[in-house]
PAZAPA-4460 file (N, C-alpha, C; in steps of 0.05 Angstrom, whole numbers, plus 32768, in hexadecimal, padded with zeros to 4 digits):
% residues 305
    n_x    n_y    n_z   ca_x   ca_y   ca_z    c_x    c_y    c_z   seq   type   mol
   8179   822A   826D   8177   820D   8271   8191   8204   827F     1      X     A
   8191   81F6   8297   81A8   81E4   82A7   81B4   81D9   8295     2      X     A
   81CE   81DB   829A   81E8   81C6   828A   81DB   81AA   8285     3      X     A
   81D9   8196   8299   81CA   8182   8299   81B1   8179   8290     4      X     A
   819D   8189   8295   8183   818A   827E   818F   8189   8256     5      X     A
   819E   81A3   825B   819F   81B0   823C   81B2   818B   8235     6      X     A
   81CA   8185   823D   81D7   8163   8239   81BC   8152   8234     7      X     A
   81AF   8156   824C   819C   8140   8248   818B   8139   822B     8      X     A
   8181   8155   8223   816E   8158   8207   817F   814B   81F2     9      X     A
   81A2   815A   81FE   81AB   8158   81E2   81BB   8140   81E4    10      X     A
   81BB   812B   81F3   81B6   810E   81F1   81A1   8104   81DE    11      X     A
   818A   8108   81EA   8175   80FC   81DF   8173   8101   81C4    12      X     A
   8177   8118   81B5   8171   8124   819F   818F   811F   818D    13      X     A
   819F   8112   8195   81B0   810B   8183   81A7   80E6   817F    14      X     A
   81A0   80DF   819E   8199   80C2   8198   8179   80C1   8185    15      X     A
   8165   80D4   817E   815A   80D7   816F   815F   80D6   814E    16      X     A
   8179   80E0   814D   8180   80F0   812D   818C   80CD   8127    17      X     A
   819A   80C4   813F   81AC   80A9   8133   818F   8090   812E    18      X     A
   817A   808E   813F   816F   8077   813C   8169   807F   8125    19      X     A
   8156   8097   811D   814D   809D   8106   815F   808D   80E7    20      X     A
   8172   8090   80F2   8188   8086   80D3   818C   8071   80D5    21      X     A
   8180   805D   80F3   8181   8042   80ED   817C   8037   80D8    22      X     A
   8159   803E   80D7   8141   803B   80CB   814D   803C   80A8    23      X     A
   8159   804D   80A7   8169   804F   808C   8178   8037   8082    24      X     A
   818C   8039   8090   81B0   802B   8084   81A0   800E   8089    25      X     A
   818F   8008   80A1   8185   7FF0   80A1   8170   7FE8   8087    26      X     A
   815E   7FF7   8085   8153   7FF7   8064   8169   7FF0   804F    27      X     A
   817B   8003   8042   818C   7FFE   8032   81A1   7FE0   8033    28      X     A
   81A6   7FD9   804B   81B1   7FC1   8049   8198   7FAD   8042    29      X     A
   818B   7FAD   8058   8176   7F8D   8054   816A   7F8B   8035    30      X     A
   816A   7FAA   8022   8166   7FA6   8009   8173   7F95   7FFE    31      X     A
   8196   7F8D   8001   819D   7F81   7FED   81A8   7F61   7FFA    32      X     A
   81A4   7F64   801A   81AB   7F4A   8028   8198   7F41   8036    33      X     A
   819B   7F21   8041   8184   7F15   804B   8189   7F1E   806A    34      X     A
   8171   7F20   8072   8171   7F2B   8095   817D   7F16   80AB    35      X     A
   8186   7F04   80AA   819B   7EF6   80B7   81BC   7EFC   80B3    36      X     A
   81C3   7F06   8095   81D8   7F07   8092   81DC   7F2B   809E    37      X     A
   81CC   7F31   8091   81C9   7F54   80A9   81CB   7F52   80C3    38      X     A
   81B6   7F42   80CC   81BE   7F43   80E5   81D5   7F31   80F8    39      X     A
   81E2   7F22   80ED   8202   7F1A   80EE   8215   7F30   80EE    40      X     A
   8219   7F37   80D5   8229   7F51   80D9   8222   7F68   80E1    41      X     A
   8205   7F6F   80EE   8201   7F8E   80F6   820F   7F89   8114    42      X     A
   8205   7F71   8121   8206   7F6E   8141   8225   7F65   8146    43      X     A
   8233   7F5C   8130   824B   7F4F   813B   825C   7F6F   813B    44      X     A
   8250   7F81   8133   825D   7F9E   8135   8259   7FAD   8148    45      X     A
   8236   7FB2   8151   822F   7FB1   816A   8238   7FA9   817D    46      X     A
   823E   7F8A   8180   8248   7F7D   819A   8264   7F89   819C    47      X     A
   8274   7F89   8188   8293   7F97   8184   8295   7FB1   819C    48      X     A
   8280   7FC2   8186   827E   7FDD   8191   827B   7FD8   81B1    49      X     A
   825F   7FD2   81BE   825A   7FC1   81D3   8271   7FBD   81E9    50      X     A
   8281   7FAE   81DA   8295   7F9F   81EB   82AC   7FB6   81EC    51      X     A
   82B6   7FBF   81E2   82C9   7FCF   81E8   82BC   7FEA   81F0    52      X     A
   82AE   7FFA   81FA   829D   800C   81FF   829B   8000   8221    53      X     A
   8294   7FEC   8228   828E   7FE6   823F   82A8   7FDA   824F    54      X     A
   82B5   7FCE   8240   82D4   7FC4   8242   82E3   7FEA   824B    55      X     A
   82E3   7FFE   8243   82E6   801D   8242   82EA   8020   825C    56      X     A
   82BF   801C   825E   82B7   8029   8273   82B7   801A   8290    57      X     A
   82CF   8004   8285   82CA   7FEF   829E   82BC   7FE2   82AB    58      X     A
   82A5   7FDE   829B   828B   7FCD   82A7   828B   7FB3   82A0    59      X     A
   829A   7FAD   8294   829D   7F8D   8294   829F   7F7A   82B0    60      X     A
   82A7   7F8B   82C7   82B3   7F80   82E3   8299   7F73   82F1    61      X     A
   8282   7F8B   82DB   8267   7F7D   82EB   825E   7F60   82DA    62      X     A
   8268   7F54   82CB   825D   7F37   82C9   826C   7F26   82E3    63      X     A
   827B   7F33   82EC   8289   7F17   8302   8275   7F18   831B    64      X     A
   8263   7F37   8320   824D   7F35   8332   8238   7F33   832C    65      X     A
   822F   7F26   8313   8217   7F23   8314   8200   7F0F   8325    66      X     A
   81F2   7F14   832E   81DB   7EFF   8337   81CB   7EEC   8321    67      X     A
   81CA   7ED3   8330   81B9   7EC3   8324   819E   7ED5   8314    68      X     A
   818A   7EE5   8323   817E   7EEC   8321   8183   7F04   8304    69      X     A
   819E   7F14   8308   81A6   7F29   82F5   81AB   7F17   82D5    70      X     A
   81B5   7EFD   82D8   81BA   7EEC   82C8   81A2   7EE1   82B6    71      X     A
   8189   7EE0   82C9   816F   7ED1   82B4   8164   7EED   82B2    72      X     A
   8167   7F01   82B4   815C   7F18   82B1   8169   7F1C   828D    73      X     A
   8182   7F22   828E   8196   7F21   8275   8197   7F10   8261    74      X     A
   818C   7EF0   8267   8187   7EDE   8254   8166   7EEF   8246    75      X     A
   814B   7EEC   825A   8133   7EF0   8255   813D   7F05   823E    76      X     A
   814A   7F1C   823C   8146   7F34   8238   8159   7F33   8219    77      X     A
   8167   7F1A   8214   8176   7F0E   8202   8160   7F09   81F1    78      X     A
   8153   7EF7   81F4   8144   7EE3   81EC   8124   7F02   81E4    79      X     A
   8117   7F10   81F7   810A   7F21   81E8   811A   7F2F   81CB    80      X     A
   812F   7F36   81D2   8140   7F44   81C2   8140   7F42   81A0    81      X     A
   8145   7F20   81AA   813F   7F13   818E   812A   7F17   817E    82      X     A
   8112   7F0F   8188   80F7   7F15   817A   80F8   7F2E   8173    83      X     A
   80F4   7F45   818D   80F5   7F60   8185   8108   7F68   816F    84      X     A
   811C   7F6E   816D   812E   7F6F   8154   812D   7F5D   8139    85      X     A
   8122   7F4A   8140   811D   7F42   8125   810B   7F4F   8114    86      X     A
   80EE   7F4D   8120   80D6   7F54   811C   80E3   7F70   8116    87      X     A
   80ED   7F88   8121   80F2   7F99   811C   8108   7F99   8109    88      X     A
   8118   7F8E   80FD   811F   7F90   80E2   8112   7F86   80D1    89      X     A
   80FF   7F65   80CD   80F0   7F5A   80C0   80D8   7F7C   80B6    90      X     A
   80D2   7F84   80CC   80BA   7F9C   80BA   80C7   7FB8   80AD    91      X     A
   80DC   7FBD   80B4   80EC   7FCB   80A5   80F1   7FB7   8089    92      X     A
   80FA   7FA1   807E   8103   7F9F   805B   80E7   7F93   8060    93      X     A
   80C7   7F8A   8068   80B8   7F96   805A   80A7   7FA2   8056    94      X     A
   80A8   7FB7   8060   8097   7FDA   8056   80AC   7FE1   8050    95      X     A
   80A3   7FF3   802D   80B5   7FFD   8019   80C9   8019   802D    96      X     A
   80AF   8025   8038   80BA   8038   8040   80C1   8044   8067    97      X     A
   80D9   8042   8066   80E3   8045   807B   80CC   805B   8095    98      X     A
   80CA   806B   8088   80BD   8086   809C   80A1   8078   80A1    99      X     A
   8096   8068   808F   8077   8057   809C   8081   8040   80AC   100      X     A
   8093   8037   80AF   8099   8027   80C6   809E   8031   80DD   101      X     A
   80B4   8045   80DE   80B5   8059   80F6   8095   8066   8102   102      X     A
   8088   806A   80EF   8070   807F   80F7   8061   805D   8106   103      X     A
   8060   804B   80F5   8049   8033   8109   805F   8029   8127   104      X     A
   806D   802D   8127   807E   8023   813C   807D   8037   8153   105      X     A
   806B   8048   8155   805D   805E   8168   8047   804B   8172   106      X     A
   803E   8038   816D   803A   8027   8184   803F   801B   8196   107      X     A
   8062   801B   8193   8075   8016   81B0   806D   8025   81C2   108      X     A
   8071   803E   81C2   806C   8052   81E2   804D   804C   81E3   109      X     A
   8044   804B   81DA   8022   8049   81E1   8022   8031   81F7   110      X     A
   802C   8019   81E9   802B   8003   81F4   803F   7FFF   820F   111      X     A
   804D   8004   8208   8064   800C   821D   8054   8017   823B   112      X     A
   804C   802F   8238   8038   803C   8243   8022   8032   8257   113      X     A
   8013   802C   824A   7FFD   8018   824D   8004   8000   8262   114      X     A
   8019   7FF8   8253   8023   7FDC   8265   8029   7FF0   827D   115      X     A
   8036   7FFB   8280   8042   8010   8294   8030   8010   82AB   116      X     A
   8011   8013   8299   7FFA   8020   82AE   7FEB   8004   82B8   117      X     A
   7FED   7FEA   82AD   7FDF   7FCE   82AF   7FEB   7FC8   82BD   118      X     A
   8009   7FC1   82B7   801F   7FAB   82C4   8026   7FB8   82DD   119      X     A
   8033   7FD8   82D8   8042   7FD9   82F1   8034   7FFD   8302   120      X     A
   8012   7FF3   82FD   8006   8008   8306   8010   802B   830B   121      X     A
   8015   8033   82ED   8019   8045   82F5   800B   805D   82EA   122      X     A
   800C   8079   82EA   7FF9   808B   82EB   7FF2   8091   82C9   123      X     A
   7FE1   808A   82C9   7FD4   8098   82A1   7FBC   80A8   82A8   124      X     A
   7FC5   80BE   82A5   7FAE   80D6   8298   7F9F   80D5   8283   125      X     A
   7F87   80E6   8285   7F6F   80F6   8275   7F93   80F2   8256   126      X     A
   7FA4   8109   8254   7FAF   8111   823E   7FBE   80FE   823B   127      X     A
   7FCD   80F1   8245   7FD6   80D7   8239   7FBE   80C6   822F   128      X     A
   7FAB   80C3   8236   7F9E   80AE   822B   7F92   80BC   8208   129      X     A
   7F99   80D6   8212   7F8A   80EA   81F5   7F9F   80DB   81E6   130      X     A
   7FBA   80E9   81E5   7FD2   80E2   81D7   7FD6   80BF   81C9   131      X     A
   7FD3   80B3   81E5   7FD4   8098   81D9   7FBA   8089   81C9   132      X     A
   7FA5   809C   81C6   7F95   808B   81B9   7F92   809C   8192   133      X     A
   7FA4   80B7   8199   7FA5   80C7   8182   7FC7   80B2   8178   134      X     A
   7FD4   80AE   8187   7FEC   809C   817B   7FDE   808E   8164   135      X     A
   7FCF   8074   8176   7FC0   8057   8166   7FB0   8061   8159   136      X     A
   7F9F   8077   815C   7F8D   8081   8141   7FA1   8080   8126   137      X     A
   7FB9   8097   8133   7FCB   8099   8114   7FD5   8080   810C   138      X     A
   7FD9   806D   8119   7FF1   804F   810E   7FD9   803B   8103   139      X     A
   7FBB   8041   8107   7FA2   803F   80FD   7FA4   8040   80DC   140      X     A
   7FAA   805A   80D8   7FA7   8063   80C4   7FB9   8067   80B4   141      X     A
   7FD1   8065   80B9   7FF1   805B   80B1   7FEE   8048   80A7   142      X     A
   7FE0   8030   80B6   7FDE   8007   80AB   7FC4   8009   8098   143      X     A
   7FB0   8018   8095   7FA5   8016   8082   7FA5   8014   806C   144      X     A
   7F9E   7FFA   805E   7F9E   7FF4   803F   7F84   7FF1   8030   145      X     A
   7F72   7FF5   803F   7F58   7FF7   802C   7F48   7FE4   8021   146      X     A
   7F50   7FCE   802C   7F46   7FB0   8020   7F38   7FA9   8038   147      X     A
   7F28   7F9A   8031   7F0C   7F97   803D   7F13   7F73   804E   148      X     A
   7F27   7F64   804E   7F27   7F4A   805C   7F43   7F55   8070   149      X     A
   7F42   7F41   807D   7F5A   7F4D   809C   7F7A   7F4E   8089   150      X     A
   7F7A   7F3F   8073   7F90   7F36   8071   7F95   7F57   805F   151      X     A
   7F84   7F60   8054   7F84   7F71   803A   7F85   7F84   8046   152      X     A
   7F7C   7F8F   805E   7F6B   7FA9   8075   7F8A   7FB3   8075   153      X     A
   7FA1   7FAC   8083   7FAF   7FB7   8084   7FCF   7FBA   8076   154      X     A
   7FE4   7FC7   807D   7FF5   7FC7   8062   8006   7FAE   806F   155      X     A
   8017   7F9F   805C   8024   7F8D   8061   803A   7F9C   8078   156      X     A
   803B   7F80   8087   805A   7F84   8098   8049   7FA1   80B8   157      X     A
   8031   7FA1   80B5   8027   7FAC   80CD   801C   7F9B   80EF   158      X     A
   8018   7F7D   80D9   801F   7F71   80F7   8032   7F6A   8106   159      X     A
   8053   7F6B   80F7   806D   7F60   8103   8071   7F7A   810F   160      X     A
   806E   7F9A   8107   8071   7FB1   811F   8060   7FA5   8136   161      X     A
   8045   7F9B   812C   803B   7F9C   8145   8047   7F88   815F   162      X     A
   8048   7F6D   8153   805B   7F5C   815E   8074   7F67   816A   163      X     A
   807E   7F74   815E   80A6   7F86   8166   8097   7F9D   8180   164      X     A
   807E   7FA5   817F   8077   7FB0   818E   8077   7FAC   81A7   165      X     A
   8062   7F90   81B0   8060   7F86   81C4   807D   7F70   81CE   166      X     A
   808A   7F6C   81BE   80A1   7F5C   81CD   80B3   7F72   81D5   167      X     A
   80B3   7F8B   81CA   80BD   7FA0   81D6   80BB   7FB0   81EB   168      X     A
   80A1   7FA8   81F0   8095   7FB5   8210   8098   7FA9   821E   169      X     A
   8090   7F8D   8216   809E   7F79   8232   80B3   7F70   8234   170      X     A
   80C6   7F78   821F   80EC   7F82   8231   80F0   7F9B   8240   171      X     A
   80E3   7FB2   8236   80E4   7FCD   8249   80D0   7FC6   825F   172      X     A
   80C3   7FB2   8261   80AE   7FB3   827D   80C8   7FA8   828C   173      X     A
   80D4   7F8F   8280   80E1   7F85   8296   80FD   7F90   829B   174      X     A
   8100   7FA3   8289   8128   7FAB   8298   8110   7FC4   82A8   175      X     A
   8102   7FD3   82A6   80F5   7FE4   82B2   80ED   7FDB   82E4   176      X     A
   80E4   7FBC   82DC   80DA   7FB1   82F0   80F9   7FA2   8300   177      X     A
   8100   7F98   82EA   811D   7F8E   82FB   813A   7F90   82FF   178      X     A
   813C   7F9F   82E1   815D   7FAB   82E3   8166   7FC1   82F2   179      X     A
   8173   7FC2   8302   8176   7FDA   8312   819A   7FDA   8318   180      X     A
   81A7   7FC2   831A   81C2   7FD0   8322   81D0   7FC5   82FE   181      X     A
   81BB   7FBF   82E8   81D5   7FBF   82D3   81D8   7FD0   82C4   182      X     A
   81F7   7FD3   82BF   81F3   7FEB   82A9   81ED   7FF4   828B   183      X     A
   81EC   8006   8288   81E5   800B   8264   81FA   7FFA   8259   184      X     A
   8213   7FFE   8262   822B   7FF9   8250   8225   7FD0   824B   185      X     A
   8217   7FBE   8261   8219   7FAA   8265   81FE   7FA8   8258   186      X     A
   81E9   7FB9   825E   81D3   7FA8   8245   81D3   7FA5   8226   187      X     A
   81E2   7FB8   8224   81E1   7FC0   820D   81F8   7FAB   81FB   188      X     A
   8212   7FA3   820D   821C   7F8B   8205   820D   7F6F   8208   189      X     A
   81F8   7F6C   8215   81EC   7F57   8217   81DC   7F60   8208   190      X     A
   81CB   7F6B   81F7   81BA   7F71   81DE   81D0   7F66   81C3   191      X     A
   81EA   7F6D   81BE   81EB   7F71   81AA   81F6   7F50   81AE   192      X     A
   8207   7F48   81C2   8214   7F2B   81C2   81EF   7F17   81C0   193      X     A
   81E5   7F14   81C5   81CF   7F06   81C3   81C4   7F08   81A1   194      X     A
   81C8   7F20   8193   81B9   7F1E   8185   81C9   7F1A   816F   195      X     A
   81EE   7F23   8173   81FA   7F11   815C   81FD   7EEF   8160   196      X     A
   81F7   7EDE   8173   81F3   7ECA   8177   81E0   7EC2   816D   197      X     A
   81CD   7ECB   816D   81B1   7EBE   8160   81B9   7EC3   8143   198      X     A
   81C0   7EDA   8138   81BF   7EDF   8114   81D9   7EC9   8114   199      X     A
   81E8   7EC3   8127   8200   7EB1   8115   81F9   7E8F   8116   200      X     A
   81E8   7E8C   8130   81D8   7E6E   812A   81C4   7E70   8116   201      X     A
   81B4   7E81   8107   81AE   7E7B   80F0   81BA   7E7C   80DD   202      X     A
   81CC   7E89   80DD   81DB   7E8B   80C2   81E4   7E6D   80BD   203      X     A
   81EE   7E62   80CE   81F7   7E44   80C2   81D9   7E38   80C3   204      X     A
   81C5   7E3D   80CD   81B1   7E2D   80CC   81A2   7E2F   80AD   205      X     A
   81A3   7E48   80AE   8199   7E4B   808F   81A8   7E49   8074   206      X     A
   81C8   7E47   8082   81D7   7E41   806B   81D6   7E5B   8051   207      X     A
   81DB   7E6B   805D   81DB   7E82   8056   81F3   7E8B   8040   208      X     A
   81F9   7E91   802B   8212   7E99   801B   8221   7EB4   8025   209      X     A
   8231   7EAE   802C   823D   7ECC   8032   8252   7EE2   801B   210      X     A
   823D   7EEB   8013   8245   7EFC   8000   8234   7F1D   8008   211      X     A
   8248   7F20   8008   8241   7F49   800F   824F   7F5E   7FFE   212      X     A
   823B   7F73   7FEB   8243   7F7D   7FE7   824E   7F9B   7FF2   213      X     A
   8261   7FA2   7FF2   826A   7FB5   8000   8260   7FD3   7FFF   214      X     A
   824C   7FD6   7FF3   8239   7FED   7FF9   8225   7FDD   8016   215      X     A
   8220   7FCC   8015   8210   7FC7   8023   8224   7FC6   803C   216      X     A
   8233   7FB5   8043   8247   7FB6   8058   8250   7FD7   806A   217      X     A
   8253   7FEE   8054   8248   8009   805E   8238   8013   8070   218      X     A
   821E   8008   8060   8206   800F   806F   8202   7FF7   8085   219      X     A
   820E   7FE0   8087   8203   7FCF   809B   821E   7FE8   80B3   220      X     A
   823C   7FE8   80B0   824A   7FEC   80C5   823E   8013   80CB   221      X     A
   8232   802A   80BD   822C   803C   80C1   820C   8039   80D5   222      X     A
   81FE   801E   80D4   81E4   8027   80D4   81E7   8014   80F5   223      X     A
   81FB   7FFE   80FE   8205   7FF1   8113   8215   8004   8126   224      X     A
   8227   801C   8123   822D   8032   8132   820D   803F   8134   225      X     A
   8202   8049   8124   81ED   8059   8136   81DA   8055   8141   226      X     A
   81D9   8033   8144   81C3   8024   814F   81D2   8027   816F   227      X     A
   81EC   8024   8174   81FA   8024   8190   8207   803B   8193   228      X     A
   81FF   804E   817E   81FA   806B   8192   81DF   8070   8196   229      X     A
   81D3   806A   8191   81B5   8076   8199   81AE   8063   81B4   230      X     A
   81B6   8049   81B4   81B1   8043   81D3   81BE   8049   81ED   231      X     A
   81E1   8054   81DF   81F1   8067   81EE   81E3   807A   81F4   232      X     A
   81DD   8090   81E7   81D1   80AB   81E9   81B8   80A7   81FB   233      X     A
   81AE   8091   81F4   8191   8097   81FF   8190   808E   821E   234      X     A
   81A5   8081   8229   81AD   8072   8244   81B7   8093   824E   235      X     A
   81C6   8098   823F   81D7   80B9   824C   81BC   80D4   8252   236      X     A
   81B1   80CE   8241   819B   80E2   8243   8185   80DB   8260   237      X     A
   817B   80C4   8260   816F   80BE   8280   8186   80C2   8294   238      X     A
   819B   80C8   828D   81B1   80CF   82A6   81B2   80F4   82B5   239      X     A
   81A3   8105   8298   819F   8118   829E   8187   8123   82A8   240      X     A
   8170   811C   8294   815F   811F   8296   8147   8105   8292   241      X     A
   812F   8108   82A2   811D   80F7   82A5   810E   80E8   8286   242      X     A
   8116   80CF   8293   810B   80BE   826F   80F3   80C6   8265   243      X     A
   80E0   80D8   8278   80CC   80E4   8265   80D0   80F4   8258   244      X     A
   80DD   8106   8265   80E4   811F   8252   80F2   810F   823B   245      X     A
   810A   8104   8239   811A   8102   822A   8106   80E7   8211   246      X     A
   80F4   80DD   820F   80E5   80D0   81FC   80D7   80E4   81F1   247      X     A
   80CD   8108   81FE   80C0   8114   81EA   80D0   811A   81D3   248      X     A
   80E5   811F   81D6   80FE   811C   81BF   80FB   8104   81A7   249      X     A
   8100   80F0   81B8   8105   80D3   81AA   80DD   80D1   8198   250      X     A
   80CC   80D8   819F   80B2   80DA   8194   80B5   80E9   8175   251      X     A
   80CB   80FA   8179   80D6   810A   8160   80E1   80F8   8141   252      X     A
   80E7   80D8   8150   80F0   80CF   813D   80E7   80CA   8120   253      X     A
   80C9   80C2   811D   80BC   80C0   8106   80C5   80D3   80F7   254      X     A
   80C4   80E9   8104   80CD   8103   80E7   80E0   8102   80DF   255      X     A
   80F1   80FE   80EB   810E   80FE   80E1   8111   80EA   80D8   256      X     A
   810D   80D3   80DA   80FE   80C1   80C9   80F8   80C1   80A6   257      X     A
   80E6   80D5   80A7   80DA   80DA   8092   80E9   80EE   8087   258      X     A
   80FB   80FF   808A   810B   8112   8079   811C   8107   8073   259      X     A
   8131   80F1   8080   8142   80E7   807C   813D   80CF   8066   260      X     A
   8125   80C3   8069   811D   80AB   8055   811C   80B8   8036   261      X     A
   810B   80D0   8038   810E   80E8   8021   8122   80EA   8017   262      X     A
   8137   80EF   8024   8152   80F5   801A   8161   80E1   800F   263      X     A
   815D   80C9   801A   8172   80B2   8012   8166   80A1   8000   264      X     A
   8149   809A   8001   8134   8085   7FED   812A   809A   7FDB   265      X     A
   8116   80BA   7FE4   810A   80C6   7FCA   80FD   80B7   7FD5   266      X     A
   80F0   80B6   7FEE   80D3   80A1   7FED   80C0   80B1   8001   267      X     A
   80AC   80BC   7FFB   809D   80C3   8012   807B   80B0   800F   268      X     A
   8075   80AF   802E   805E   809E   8031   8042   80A3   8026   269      X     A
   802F   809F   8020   801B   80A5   8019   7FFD   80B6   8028   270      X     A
   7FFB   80C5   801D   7FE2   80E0   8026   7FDD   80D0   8041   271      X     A
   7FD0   80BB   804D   7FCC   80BB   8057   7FD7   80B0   8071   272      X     A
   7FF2   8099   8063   800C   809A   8079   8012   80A7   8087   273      X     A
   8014   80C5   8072   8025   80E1   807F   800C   80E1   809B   274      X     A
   7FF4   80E0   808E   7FE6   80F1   80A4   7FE8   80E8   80BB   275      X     A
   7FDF   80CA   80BB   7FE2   80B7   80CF   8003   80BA   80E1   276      X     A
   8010   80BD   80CF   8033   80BF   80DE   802E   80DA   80F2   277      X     A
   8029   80EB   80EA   801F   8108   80F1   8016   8101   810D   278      X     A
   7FFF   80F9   810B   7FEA   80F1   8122   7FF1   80DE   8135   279      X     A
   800D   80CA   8129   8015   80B5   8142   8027   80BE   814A   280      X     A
   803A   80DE   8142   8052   80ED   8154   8049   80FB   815F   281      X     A
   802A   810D   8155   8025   8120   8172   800D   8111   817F   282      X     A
   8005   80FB   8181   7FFB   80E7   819F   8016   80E2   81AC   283      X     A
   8027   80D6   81A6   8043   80C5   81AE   8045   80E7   81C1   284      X     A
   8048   80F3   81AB   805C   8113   81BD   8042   811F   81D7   285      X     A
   8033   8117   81CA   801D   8134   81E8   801C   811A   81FA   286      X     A
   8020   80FC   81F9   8020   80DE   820B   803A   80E6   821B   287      X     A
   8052   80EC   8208   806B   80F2   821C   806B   8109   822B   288      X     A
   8061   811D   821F   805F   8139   8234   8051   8138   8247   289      X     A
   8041   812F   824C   8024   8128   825A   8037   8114   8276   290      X     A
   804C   80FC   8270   8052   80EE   827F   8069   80FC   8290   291      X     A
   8075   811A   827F   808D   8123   8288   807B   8140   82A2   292      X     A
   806A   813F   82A4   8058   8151   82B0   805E   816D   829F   293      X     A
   805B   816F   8281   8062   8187   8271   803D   8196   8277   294      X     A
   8027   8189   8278   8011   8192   8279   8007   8196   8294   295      X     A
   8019   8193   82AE   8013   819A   82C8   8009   81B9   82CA   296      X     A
   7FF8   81BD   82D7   7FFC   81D9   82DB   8008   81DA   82FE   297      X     A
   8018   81F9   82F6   8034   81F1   830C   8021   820B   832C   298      X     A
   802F   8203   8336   801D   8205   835A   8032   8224   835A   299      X     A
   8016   8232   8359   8018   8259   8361   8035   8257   837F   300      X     A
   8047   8266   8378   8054   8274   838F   8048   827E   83A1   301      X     A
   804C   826C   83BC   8037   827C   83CF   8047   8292   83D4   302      X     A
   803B   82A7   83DC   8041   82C7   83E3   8051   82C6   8403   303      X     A
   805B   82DC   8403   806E   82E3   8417   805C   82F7   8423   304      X     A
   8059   82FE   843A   804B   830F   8449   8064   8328   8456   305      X     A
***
């Protein structure tokens, strides 16, 4: 394997091992604090991190060139941000268990995808469409609760993934369609500055008590570093190798997911979670291989005479 390939994986697969422990330290805090006051102090650590990381790497020089146009691009993508991250911690504290939220949140790349092939016409295969409809079969059967009215049919907290889903595709549709000269180091400070702004105008809005206990403060500053390495890592990894390849990796996350939730809660999902989780990592995984041309068959060496 090339220097550059073998970097590339092992980008992706460390930004795999870190999101995975989001899903955790983020569980363990929002247990004992309200999700405004979490998300006050996760992002004002983030933005920290953020800011001096890009302050480093000297990319700060690019806000003095930005375009009008680079500017409402960076607000829009503020403002998705919000929703998306909320909704995506709101369904984390409520589903008990961390690894069934990761496993239904395999409807991002599906959807992702899809939009891919609607919005910005692009190529979906026979096996992607296998993969992505074996994804939504499993996150099918993941949300299943067995009650017979809409409200009862599925498990609580499966429509805010779904919601975190779609405001998440249409932020990756649009840095996909229009970001092109900003950098990782600059979105990623405009993610975290936008979204400790919003958790700190509610906090006075809600009038919030600020009392933290310092187990929780742990897991908020341990679980805020690996949230901004995994979007580090995962920016470095499309630097090596192609964002398809490098999501068959990131498709890995559910599991790790689920060993790690094991380890820290003693909680594993139910007979038929597992299965469903099962079934929405290898659609997600044969959807990414399929997009990285892993199922091409490769064109015979023509012969030398």
């Amino acid at each position: 394997m090339k220097t550059d390939t073998f970097k590339g994986y092992t980008y992706a697969l460390v930004a795999t091992i870190a999101y995975s422990n989001v899903y955790i330290f983020s569980k363990a805090a929002l247990n004992e604090i309200h999700l405004v006051m979490f998300g006050m102090i996760w992002y004002a650590i983030g933005a920290l991190l953020a800011l001096l990381f890009a302050f480093q790497n000297k990319k700060l020089r690019q806000l003095r060139f930005l375009t009008r146009k680079q500017v409402l691009i960076l607000v829009t993508l503020g403002f998705l941000e919000m929703l998306t991250t909320t909704l995506f911690f709101l369904s984390i504290h409520i589903i008990p268990d961390p690894s069934v939220t990761s496993f239904l949140g395999n409807m991002f790349p599906v959807m992702v995808t899809l939009g891919g092939v609607f919005i910005l016409y692009e190529k979906f295969g026979i096996i992607e469409s296998v993969g992505a409809l074996i994804a939504l079969g499993g996150a099918f059967i993941i949300s299943y609760n067995g009650g017979t009215t809409l409200k009862t049919f599925f498990i609580e907290g499966t429509g805010v993934v779904f919601l975190n889903a779609i405001f998440a595709t249409i932020a990756t549709l649009v840095v996909k369609v229009h970001v092109k000269k900003l950098s990782p180091e600059l979105l990623n400070l405009n993610r975290s500055t936008w979204l400790f702004a919003f958790s700190l105008v509610m906090f006075f809005i809600l009038d919030i008590d600020f009392k933290i206990p310092g187990n929780v403060l742990e897991n908020i500053g341990i679980g805020s570093f690996l949230e901004f390495l995994t979007i580090l890592t995962v920016y470095y990894s499309y630097h090596y190798i192609e964002a398809s390849r490098s999501a068959i990796v990131q498709s890995l996350k559910g599991i790790f997911v689920l060993i790690v939730a094991f380890l820290f809660f003693k909680t594993l999902p139910l007979t038929h979670q597992l299965i469903g989780g099962i079934l929405s990592v290898m659609g997600v995984l044969i959807m990414t291989m399929a997009q990285a041309g892993i199922f091409r068959k490769r064109k015979p060496l023509a012969s030398v005479n």
